[in-house]
C-alpha positions as CSV (number, residue, x, y, z in Angstrom):
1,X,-18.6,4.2,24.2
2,X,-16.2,6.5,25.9
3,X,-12.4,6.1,25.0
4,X,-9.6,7.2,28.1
5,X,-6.4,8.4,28.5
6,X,-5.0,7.1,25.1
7,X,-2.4,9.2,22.8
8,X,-4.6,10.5,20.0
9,X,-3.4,11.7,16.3
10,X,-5.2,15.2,15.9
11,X,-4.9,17.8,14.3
12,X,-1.1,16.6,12.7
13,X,0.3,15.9,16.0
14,X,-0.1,13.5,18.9
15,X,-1.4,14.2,21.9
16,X,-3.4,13.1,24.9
17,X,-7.4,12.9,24.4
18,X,-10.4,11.3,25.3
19,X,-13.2,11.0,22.8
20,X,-16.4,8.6,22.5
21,X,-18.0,6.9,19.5
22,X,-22.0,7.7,19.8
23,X,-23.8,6.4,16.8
24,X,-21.2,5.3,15.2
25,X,-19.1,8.7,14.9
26,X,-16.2,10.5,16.9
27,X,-17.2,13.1,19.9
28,X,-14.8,14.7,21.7
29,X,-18.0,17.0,24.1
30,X,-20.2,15.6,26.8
31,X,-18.0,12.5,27.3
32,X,-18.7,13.3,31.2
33,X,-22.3,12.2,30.9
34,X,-20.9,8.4,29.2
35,X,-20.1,5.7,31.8
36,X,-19.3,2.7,29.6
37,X,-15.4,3.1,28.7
38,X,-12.4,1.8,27.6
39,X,-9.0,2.6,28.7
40,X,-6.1,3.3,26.3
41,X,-3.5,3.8,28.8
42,X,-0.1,3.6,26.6
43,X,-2.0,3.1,23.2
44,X,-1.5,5.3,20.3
45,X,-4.8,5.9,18.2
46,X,-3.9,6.5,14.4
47,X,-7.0,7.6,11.8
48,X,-7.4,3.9,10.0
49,X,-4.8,3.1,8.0
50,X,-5.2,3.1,4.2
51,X,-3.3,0.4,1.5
52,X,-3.8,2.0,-2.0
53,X,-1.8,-1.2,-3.3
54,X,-3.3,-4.2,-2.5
55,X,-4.0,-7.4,-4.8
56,X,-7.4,-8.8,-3.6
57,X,-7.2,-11.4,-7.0
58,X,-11.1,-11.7,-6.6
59,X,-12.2,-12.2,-9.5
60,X,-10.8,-15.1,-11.5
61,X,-7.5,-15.9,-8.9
62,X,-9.7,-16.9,-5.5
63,X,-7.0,-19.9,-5.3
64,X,-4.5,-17.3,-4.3
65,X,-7.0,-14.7,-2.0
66,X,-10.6,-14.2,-1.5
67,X,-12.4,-11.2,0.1
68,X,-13.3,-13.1,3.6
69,X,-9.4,-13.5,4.1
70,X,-8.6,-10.1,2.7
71,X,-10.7,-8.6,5.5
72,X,-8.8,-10.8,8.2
73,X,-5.9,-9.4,6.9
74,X,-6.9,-6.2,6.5
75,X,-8.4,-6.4,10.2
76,X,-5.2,-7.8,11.6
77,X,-2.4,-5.1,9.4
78,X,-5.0,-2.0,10.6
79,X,-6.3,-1.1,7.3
80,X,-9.8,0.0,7.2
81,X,-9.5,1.1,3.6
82,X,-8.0,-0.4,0.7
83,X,-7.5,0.4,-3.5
84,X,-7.6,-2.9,-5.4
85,X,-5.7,-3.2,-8.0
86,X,-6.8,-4.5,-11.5
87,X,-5.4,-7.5,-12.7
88,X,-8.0,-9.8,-11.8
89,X,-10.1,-12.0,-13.9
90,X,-12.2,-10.3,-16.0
91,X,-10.3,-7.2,-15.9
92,X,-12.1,-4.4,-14.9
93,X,-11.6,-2.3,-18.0
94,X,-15.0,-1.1,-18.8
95,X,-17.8,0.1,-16.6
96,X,-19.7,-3.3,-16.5
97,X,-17.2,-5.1,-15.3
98,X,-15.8,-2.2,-12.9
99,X,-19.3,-2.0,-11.0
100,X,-19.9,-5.8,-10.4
101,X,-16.3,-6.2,-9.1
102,X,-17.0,-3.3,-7.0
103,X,-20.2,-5.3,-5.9
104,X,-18.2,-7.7,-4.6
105,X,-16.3,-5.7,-3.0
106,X,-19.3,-3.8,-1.1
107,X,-20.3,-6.7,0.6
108,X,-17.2,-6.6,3.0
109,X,-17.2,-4.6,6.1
110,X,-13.7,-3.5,4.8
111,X,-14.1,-0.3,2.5
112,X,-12.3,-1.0,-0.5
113,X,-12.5,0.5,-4.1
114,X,-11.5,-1.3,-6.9
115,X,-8.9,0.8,-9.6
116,X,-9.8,0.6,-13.3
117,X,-7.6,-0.6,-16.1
118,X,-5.6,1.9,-18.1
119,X,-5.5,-0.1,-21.0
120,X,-7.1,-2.8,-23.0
121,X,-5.3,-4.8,-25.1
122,X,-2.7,-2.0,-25.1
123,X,-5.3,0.7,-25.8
124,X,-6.6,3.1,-23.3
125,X,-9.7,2.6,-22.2
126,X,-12.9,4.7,-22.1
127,X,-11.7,6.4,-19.0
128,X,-13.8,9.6,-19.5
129,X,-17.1,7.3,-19.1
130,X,-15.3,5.1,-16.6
131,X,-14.0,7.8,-14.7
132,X,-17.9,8.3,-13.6
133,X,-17.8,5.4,-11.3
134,X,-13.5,5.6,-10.4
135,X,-10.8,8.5,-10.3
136,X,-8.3,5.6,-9.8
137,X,-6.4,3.9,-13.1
138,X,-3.8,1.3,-13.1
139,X,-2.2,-1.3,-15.0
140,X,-0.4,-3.0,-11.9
141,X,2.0,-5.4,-13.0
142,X,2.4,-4.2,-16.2
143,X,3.8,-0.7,-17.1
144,X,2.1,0.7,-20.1
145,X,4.7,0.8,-23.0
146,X,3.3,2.5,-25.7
147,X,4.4,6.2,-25.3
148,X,1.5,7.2,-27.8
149,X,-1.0,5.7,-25.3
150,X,0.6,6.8,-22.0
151,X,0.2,10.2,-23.2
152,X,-3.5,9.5,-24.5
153,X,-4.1,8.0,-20.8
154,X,-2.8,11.3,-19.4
155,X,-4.6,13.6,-21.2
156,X,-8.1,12.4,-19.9
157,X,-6.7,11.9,-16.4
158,X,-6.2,15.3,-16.2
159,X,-9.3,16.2,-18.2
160,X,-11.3,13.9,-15.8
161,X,-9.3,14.5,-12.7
162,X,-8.5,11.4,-12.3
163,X,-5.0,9.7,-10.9
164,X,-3.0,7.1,-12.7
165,X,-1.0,4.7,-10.8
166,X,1.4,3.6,-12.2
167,X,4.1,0.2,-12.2
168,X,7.1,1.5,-14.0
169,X,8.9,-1.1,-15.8
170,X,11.2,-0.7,-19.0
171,X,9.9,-4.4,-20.9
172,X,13.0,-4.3,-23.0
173,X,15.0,-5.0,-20.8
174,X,15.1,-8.7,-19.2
175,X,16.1,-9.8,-16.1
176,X,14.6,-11.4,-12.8
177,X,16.7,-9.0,-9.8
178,X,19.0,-6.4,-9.8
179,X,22.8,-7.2,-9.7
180,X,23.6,-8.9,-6.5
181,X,25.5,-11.7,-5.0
182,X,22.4,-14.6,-5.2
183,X,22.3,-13.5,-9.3
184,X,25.8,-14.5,-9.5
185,X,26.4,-17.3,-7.7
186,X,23.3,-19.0,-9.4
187,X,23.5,-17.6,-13.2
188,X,20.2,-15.1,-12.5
189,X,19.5,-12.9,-14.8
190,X,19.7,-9.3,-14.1
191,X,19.5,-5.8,-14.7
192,X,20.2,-2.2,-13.2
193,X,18.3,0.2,-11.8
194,X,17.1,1.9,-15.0
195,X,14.9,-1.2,-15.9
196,X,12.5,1.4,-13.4
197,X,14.3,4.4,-14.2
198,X,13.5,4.5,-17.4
199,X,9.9,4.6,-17.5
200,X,9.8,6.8,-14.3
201,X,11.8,9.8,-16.8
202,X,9.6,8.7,-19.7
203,X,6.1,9.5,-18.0
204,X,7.7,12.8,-16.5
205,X,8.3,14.1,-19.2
206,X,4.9,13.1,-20.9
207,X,3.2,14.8,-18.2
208,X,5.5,17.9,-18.1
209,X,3.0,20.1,-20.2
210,X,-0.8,18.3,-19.0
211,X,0.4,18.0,-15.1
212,X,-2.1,15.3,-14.7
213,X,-2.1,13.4,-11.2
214,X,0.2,10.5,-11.3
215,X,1.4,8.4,-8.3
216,X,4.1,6.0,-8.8
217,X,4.0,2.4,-7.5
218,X,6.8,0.8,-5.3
219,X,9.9,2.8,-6.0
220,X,13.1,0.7,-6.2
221,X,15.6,3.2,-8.2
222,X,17.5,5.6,-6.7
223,X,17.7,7.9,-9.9
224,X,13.8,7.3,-10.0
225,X,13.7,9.4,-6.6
226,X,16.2,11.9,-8.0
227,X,13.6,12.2,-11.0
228,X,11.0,12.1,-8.3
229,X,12.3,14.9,-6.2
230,X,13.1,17.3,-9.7
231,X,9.5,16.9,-10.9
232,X,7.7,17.8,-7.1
233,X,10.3,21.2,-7.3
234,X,8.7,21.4,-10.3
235,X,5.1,21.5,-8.9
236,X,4.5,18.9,-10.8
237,X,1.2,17.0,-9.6
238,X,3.8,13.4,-8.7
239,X,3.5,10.9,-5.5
240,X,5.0,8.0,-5.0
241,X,5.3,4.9,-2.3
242,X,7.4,3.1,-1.1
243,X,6.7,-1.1,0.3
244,X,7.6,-2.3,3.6
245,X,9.7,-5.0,1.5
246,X,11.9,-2.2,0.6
247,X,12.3,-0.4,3.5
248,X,13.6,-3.7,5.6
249,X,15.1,-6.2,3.1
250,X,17.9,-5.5,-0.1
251,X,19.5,-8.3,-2.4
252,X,22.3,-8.9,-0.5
253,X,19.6,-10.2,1.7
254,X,17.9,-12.7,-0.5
255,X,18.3,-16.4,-0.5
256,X,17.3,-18.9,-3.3
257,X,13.7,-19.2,-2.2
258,X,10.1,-17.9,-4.1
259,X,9.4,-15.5,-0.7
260,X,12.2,-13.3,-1.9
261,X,11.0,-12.5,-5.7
262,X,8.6,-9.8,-5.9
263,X,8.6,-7.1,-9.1
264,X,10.3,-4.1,-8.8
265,X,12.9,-6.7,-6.7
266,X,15.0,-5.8,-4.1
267,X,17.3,-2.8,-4.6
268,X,20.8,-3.0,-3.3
269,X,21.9,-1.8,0.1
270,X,23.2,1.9,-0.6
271,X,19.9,2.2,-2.8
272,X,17.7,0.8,0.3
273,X,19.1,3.9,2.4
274,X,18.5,6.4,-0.3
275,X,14.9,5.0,0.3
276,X,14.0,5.6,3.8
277,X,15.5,8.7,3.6
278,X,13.5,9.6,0.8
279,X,10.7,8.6,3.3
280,X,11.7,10.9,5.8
281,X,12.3,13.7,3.7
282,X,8.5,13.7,2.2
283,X,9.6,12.9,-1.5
284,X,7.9,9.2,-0.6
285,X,4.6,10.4,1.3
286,X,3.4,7.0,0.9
287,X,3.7,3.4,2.4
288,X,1.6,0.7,0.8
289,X,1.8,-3.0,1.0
290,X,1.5,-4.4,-2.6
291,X,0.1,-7.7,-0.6
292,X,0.4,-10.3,-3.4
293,X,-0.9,-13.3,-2.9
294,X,0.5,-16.8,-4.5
295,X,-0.3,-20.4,-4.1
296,X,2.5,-22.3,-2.2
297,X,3.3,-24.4,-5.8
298,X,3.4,-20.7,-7.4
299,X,6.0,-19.9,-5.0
300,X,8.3,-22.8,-5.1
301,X,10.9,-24.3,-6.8
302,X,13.6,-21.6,-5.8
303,X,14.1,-17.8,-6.3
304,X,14.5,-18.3,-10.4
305,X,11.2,-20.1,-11.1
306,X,9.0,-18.5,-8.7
307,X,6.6,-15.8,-9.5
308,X,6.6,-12.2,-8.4
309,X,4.6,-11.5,-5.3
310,X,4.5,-11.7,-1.6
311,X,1.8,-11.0,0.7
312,X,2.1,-7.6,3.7
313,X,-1.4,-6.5,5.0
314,X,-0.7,-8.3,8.5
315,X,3.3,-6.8,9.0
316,X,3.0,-3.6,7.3
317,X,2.7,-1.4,10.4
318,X,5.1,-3.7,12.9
319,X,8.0,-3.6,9.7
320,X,7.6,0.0,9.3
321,X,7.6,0.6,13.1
322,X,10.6,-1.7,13.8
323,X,12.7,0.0,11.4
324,X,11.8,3.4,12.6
325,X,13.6,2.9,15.9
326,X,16.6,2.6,14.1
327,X,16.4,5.2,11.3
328,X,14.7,7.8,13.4
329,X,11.5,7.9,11.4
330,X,8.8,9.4,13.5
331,X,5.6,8.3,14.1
332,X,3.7,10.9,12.5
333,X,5.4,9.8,9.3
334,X,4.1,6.6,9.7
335,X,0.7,7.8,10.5
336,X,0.3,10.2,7.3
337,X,2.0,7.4,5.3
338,X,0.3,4.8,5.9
339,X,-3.3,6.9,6.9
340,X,-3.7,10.3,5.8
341,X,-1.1,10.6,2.4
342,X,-2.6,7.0,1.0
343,X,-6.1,8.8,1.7
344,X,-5.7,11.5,-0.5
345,X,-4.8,9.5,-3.1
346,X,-8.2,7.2,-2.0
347,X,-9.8,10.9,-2.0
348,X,-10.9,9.9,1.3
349,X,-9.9,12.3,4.4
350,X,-8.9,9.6,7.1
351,X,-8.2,12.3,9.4
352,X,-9.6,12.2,13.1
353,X,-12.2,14.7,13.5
354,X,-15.6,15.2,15.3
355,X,-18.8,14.0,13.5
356,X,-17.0,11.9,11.6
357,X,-17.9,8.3,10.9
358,X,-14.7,6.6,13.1
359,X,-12.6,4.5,10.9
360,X,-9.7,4.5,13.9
361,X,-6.4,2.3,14.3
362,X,-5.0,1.3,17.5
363,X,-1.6,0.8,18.6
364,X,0.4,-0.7,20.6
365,X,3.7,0.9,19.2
366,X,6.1,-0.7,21.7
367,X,4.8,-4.4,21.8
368,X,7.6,-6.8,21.0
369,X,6.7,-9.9,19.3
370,X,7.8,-12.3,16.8
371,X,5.2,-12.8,13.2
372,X,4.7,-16.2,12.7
373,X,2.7,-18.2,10.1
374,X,-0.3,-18.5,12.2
375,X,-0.4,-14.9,12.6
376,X,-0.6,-14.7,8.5
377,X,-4.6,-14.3,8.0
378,X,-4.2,-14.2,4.1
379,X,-5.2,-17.5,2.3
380,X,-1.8,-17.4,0.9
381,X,1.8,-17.3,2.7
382,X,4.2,-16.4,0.7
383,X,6.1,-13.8,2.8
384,X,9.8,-13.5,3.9
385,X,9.0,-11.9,7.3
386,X,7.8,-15.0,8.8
387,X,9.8,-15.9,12.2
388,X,11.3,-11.8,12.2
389,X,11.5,-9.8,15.6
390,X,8.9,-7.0,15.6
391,X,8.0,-3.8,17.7
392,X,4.2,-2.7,17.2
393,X,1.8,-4.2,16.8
394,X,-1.9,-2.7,15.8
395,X,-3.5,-3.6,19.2
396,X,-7.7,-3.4,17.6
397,X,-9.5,-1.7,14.7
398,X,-12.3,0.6,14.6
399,X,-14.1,0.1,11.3
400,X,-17.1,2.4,10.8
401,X,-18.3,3.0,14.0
402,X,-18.2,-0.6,15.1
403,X,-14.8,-1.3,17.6
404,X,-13.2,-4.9,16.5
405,X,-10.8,-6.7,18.6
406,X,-8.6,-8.7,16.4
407,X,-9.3,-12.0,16.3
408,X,-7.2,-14.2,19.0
409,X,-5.5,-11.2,20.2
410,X,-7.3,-10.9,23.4
């Protein structure tokens, strides 16, 4: 199949070019002698976009998710390549457990690897003999707060070459949202920004001397980007990403309801700025979902009681894209953070080249719509973005070789 007069990300910039997909992989010669074609006119063609931070909860939690409506979701947000993360049900903190989850996960047409557990039962775990089968550690959801074995953990992720992802969260200190108006006016509990901070200049300094590779999950804290930005000067071996959630929405946003809470919370306004700038300026090089599925019970009974979480495979790209028009964030940012940085990290290159197997992403970045919940593919809803104006929208996918038009969309 031959594919026309579409916008093409190549070679780190966006231009014009045809190309064809013959046995599955991308050709850019002899696309005179194809006659079966599709026309991109006005369509943007991004290498597949990747999700390093996504919450399949298969095992133990298929209430919340399973894998068939993970791949909708994927399918319908562009992602042709997810990390799962590894608080599911048994954990996958030894290499038993790690390869039959990953079984699972094979299955699906979606490529997804499943992350290891740091620690078990707050001990590191064998990482040099499950670093044979993942380079990817994390303890999602949990930070891990014993100094001792954070600095254990580093050690073999650089001896391994390995990459720990890490949820930064200082335990001691309680709270359910920063300080805003809705804490307040109901009596919530809260905290400041060092509740992230904290653990962010912790593991810095841990990793000063070893320089393992660490990538930070969903920044929140201004000083964590200042921290951040300091250690990359440094040449230290840091990343970090930043959610859709917290690009588009801060506390003085939230009402009392479940789809607001999600862990880091909202940041406040001026913090929400530093952000997206830290976005633009490359300290953030990546954008990942952290698509959290929760049972509607799970999610009700008001801001307070609910639990953390909300789903973001299927708005990822259209929030991103929405909110570029305003804060002048090019599209090549959004491609590399949400394709080519996240891939990296996968150690995947997503990037669109000839003889490669085509894991593509196409766009149509000026489509205005509005997401509903029948557009929500995930088995859970729990999402704030439902009934929100969009621009861009991912128009079909091409996973492995095989071109799929999104289900309803045509």
């Amino acid at each position: 199949m031959k594919y026309i007069n579409g916008v093409i990300y190549y070679k780190d910039e966006l231009i014009k070019k045809d190309f064809a997909i013959i046995n599955k992989r991308i050709v850019f010669e002899g696309l005179e002698e194809i006659n079966e074609e599709v026309n991109l006119e006005g369509k943007i063609v991004s290498p597949g976009f990747v999700d390093v931070h996504v919450h399949t909860r298969v095992p133990g939690f298929e209430y919340k998710e399973d894998l068939e409506h993970i791949e909708k979701a994927m399918l319908y947000g562009g992602f042709t390549h997810a990390v799962a993360q590894s608080n599911t049900n048994p954990k996958p903190d030894n290499v038993k457990t790690l390869k039959e989850i990953q079984g699972m996960l094979d299955e699906k047409r979606v490529n997804i690897i499943q992350a290891g557990r740091i620690t078990k039962e707050d001990k590191v775990v064998d990482i040099e003999e499950m670093s044979k089968h993942t380079r990817l550690f994390t303890d999602d959801g949990y930070p891990v707060q014993d100094e001792k074995e954070m600095f254990k953990a580093i050690q073999l992720a650089k001896a391994t070459e390995s990459t720990l992802i890490l949820h930064e969260e200082d335990a001691s200190i309680k709270g359910k949202m920063y300080h805003c108006s809705l804490s307040e006016q109901e009596n919530i509990p809260a905290f400041n920004e060092e509740y992230e901070s904290n653990m962010v200049k912790r593991d810095i300094e841990l990793n000063k001397e070893t320089n393992a590779n660490i990538h930070i999950q969903h920044i929140s804290s201004k000083d964590s980007i200042k921290l951040i930005k300091e250690a990359q000067s440094q040449g230290m071996n840091i990343t970090a990403e930043l959610t859709p959630h917290h690009m588009a929405l801060d506390n003085e946003m939230i009402i009392n309801d479940g789809k607001f809470k999600m862990n880091p919370p909202l940041s406040n306004p001026e913090t929400r700025q530093i952000l997206i700038k830290a976005l633009k300026d490359e300290v953030i090089t990546i954008i990942a979902t952290d698509h959290a599925p929760h049972s509607e019970e799970e999610k009700s009974g008001g801001f307070e009681k609910a639990v953390n979480g909300i789903i973001g495979l299927e708005t990822s790209f259209a929030v991103v894209n929405t909110l570029a028009r305003k804060y002048e964030i090019t599209l090549e940012t959004i491609i590399k953070a949400m394709s080519i940085n996240p891939g990296k990290l996968m150690g995947i290159n997503t990037k669109l080249e000839a003889g490669k197997v085509a894991n593509l992403t196409i766009l149509d970045v000026d489509k205005k719509w509005t997401f509903k919940e029948e557009n929500i593919k995930s088995k859970s809803k729990n999402t704030p973005f439902i009934n929100m104006e969009l621009i861009g929208k991912v128009d079909s996918v091409i996973l492995n070789g095989e071109h799929i038009v999104l289900e309803g969309e045509k």
